[in-house]
LUMLUM-993039 format. One record per atom (N, C-alpha, C): residue in one letter; x, y, z. Coordinates in steps of 0.2 Angstrom, whole numbers, plus 5000, padded with zeros to 4 digits. Each point is the difference from the previous one (the first is absolute). Last residue first. Example, Ala and Ser with C-alpha at 12.3 -4.5 7.8 and 13.67 -1.06 7.14 Angstrom:
2
S506449895035 S500450065001 S499650055003 A500249725000 A499650065000 A500450065000 
This chain:
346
X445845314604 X499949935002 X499950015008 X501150194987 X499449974994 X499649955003 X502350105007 X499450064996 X499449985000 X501549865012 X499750045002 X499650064996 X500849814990 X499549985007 X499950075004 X501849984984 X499250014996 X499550005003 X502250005011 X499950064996 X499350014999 X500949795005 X499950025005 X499850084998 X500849854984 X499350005001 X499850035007 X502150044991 X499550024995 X499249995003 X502049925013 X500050084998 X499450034995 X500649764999 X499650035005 X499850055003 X501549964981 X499349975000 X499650025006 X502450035003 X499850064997 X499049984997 X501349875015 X499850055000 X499850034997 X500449824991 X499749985003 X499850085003 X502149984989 X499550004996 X499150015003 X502450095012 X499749944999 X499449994997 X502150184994 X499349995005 X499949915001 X501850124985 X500249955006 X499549995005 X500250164979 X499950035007 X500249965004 X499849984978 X500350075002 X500150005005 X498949784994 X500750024996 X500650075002 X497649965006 X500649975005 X500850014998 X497950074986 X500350055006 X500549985003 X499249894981 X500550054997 X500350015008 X498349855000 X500749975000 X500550045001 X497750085003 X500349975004 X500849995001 X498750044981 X500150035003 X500350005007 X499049864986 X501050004998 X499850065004 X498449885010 X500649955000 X500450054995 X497950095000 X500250025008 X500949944999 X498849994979 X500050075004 X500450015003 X499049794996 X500550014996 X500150075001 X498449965013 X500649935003 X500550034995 X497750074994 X500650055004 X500649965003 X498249904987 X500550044995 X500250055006 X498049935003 X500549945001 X500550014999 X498350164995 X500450025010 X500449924999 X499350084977 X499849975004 X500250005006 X500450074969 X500150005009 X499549975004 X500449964973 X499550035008 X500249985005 X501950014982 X499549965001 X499550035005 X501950104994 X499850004995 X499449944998 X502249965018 X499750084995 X499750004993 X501249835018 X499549994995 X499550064996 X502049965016 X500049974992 X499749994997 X499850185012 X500549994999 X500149935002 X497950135003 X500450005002 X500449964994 X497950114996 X499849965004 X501249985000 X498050204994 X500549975001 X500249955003 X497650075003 X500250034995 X500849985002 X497949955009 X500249944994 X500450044996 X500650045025 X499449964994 X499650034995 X501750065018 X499650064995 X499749964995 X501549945019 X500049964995 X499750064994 X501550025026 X499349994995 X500149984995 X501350065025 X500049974994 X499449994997 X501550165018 X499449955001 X500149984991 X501450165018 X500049984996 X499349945000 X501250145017 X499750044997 X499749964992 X501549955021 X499250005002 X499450034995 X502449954995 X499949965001 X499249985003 X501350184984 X500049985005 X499749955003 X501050054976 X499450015004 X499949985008 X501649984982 X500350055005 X499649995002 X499949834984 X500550005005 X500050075005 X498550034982 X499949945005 X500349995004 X500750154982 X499550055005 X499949915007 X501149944981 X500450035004 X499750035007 X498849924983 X500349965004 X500650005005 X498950164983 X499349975006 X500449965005 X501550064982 X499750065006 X499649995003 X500449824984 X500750005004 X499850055006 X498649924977 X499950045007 X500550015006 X499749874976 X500150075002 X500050065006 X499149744996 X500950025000 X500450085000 X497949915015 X500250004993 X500650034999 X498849985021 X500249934998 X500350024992 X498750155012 X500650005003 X500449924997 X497850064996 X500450044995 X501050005002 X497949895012 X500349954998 X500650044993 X499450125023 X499649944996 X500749964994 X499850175027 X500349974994 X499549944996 X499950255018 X499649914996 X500549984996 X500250185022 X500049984993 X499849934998 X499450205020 X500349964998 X500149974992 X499950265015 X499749954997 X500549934998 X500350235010 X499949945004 X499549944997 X501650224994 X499350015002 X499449955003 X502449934994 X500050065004 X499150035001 X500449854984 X499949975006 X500250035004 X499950104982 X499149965002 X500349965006 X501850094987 X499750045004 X499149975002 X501849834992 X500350045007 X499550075000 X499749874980 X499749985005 X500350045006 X500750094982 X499250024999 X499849945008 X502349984994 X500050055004 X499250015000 X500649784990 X500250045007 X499850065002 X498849924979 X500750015001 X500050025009 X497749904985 X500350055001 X500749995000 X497849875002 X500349994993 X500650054998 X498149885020 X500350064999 X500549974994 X497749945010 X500549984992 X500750054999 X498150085019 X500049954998 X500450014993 X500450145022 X500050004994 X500049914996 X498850115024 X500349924997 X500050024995 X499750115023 X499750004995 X500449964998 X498750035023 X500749954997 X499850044993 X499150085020 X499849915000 X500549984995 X499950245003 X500449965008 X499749934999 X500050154977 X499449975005 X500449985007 X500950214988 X500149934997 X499549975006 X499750274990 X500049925005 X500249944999 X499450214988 X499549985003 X500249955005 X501650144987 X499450055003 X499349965003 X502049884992 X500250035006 X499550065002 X499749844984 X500149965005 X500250065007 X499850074978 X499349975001 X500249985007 X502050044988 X499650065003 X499350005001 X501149834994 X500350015007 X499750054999 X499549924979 X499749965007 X500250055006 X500950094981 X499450015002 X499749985006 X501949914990 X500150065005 X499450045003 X500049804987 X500249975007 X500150075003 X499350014979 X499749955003 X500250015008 X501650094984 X499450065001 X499549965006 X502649924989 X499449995003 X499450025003 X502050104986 X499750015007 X499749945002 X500649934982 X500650005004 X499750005004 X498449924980 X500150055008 X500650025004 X499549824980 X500450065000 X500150055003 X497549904998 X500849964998 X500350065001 X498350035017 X500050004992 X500749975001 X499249945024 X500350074995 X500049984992 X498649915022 X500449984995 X500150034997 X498949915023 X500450064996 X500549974996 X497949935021 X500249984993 X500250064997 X499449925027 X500450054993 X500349974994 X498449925024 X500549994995 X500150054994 X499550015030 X499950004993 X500249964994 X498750015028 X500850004995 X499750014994 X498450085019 X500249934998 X500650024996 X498450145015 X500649985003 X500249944996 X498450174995 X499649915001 X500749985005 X500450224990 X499250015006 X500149935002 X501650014982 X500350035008 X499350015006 X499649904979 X500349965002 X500350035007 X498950164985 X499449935003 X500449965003 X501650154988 X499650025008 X499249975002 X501349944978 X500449975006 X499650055009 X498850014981 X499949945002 X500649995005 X500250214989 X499249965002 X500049975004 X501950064988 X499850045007 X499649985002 X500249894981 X500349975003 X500250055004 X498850094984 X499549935004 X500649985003 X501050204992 X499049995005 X500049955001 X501749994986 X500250035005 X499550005007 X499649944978 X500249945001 X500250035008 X499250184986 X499649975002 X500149935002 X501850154994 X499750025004 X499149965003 X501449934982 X500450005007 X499549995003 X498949934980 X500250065002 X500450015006 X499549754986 X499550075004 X500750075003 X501049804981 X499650035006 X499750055002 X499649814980 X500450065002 X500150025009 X499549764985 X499750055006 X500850065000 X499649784984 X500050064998 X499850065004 X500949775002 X499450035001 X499650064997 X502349944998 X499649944999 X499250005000 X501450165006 X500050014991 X499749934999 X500250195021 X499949934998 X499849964994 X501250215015 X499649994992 X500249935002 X500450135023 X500249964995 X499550004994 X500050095025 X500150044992 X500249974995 X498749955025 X500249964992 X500250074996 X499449985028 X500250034994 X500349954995 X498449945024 X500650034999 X500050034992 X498849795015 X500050074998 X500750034998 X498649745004 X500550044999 X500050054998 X498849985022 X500649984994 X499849954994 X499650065029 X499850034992 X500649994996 X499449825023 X500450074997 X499450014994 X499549775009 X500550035005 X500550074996 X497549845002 X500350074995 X500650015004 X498449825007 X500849984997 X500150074998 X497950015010 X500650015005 X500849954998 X498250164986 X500049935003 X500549995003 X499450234993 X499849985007 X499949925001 X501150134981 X500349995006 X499649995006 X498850024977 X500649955001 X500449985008 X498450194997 X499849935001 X500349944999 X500950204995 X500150005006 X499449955002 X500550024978 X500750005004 X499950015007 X498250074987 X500349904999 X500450005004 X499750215000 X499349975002 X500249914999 X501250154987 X500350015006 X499249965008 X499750044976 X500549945000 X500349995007 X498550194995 X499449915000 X500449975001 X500850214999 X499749995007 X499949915000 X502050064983 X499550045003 X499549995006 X501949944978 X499749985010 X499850045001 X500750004976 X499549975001 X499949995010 X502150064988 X499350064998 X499349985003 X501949865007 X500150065003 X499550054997 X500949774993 X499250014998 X499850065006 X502149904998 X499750014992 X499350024999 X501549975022 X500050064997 X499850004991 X498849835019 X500550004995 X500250084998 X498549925021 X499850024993 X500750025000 X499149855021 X500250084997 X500150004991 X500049805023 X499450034998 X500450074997 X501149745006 X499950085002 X499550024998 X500349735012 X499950094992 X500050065004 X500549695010 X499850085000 X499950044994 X500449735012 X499950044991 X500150065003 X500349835015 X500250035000 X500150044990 X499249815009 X499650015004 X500450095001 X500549834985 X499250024999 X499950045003 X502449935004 X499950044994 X499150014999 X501449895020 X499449994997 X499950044995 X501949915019 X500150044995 X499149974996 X500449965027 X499949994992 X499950044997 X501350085017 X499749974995 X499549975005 X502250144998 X499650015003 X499749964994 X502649995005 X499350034996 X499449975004 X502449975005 X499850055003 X499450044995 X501449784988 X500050045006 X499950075002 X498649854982 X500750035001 X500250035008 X497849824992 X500450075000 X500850025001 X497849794997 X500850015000 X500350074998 X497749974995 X500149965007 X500650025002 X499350084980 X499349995003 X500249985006 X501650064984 X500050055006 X499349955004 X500449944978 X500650005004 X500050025007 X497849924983 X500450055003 X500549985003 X499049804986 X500050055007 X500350075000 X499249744986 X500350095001 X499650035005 X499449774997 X500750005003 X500350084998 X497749924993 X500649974995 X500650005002 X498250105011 X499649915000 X500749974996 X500150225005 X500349995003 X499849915002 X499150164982 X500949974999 X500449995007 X497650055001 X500149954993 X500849975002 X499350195010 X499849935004 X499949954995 X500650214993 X500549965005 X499949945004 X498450124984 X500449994998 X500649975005 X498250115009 X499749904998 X500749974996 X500350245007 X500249965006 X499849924997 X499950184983 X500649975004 X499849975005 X498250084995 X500149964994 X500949985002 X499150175012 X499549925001 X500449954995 X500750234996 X500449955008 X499649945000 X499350124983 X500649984998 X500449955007 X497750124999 X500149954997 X500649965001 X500050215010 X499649955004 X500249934994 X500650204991 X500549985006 X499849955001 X498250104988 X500549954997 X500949995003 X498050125008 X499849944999 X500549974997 X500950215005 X499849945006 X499649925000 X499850184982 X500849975001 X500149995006 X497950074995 X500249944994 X500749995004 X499050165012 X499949945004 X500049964993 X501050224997 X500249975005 X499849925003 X499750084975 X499850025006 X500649985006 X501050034976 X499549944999 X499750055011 X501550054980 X499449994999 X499649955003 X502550065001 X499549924999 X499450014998 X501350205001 X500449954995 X499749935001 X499050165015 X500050024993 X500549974995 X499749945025 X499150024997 X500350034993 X501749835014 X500050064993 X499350034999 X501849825017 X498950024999 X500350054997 X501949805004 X499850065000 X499250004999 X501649825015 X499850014994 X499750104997 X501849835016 X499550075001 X499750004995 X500949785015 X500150044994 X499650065001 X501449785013 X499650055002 X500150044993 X501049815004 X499850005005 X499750045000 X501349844980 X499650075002 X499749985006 X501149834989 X500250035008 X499850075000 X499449844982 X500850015000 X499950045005 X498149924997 X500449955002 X500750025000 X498250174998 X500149955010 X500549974999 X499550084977 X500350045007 X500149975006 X498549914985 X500849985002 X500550034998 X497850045006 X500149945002 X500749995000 X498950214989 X500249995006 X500249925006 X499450024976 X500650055003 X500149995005 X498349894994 X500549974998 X500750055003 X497850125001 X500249945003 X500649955001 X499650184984 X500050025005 X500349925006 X500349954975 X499550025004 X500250025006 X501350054976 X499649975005 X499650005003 X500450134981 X500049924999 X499949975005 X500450235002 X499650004991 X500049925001 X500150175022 X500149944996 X499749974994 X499550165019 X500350024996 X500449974995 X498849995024 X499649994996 X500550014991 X501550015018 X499449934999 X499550014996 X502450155004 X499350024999 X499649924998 X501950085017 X499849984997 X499250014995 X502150055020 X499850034995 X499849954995 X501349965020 X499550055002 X499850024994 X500849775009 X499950034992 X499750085005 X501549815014 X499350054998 X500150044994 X501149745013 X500150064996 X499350044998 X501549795016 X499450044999 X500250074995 X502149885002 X499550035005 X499450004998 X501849914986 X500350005008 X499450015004 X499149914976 X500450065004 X500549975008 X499849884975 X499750025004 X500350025007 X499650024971 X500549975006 X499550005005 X499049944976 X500150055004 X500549985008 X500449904973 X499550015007 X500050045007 X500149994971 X500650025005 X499449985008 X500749944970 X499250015005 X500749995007 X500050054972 X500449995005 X499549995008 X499850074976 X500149924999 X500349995005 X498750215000 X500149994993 X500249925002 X499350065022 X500250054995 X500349994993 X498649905024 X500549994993 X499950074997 X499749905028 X499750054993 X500649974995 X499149865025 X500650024994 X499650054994 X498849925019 X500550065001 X500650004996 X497349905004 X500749994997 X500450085001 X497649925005 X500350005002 X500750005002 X498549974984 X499650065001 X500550015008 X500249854983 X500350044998 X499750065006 X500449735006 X499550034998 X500050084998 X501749794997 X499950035003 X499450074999 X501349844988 X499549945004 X499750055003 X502250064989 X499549954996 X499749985007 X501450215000 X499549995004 X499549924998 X502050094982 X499750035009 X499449974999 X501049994978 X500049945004 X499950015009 X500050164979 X499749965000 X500049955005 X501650185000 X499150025004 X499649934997 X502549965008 X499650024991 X499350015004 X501750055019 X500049934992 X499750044997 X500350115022 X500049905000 X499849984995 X501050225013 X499749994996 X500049935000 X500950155019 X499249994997 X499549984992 X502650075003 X499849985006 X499150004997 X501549954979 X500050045005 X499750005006 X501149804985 X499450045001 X500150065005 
């Protein structure tokens, strides 16, 4: 078997309550989730955003496989939905996790971190109590931000989980699946001048979403970015290329202009060796880990709804590649991560 897998997906978990299972299947194979070195932080996820699961559910076990802190996103234009709907429905979700856990801890699951910490961690690790969001409008719906959406987004950020703006930034990508064109440069350019200068007034961090058309050498996306970044400012709170999906050198200039990097779960696919490659160089204060829920969900089980549980598999081959390069001590380098996400965000 390969590391994290355990048999025929029929025969996991017999007795065990689904809502709190951490083995996933994939076609006739079922993998159970590793478990971390360290407390680990999702800084990118979307919760309300899920075609099957329950919010709730989600989040519960996340706790179990040693999520210790998550970001989820606020969208006023790609959720349609208010600021004080998608707060009600934050609130719901943590409630509903928390009764969730006191269930599965009637049945002997527990959080890893809930007591027994790693050394020189701060604790109790408590993933409820450490949800947060960003608040900012998607570069897909850049035509559409305006006074009213921007009015959300800043009654968003005044609950005191709102930790940054985000996810902003440039899509020039055709989305065939979808069938979404992209909005005009110059007007993905504005909204994300915008908002990134709401985030430099509020004094909060960011996250930057960029993605170059197919076949972009230039990379246009990310060049663009920096020239937004450099006539408005990188936030002094932190910025954060979420899902980075690039080549070394594209990382090395954001991280000259002092932004950190997100690794998800793209980084885990077989054709990605230059995201992986880019990982092993990242520095070690500069790196944080995400999920980008329900969208890609990691290597071996790509291709099912993702979930923040689903990062263990992420953070573990990553991790493996970098040692292997570098001779680091796994642990650090995990720790590294969370102590990164703690200060952006927690």
């Amino acid at each position: 078997m390969t590391q994290g897998q355990t048999g025929d997906a029929g025969a996991v978990d017999a007795g065990r309550d689904p809502r709190f299972s951490l083995t996933f299947a994939k076609k006739k194979k079922a993998f159970r989730t590793p478990v971390p070195l360290y407390p680990l932080a999702d800084t990118h996820a979307h919760i309300n955003s899920f075609w099957s699961a329950d919010p709730a559910e989600v989040l519960a076990r996340a706790a179990l496989a040693g999520v210790g802190a998550l970001v989820t996103l606020y969208d006023p234009l790609g959720d349609k939905l208010t600021a004080s709907e998608f707060i009600a429905r934050l609130d719901a979700a943590v409630d509903g996790a928390r009764a969730l856990l006191s269930e599965a801890a009637d049945q002997g699951l527990r959080p890893p971190f809930a007591t027994a910490l790693p050394a020189g961690a701060s604790g109790p690790v408590d993933l409820l109590s450490c949800v947060r969001f960003l608040a900012g409008a998607h570069p897909y719906g850049a035509p559409e931000y305006d006074d009213a959406a921007e009015r959300e987004v800043l009654l968003a950020l005044e609950d005191p989980r709102a930790g940054g703006v985000g996810e902003i930034g440039l899509d020039y990508h055709f989305d065939a699946d979808d069938d979404v064109s992209a909005a005009p440069h110059d007007v993905q350019m504005a909204c994300m001048a915008r908002q990134l200068a709401l985030a430099n007034r509020r004094g909060l961090p960011v996250e930057l979403h960029l993605r170059n058309d197919a076949g972009d050498t230039l990379r246009q996306a990310h060049e663009d970015a920096l020239r937004v970044l450099a006539r408005e400012g990188v936030p002094r709170a932190g910025c954060v290329l979420h899902c980075f999906g690039e080549d070394r050198a594209t990382m090395e200039r954001f991280l000259a202009a002092g932004c950190h990097i997100a690794f998800g779960a793209a980084a885990t696919f077989k054709r990605n060796d230059a995201v992986r490659e880019a990982f092993a160089a990242c520095p070690l204060d500069r790196l944080v880990f995400e999920t980008d829920c329900p969208y890609m969900a990691p290597e071996p089980v790509r291709g099912i709804e993702c979930e923040p549980a689903l990062i263990p598999f992420t953070v573990e081959r990553l991790v493996a590649e970098r040692t292997r390069v570098t001779g680091e001590d796994p642990a650090r380098i995990v720790r590294a991560a969370w102590e990164n996400s703690s200060r952006l965000f927690f």
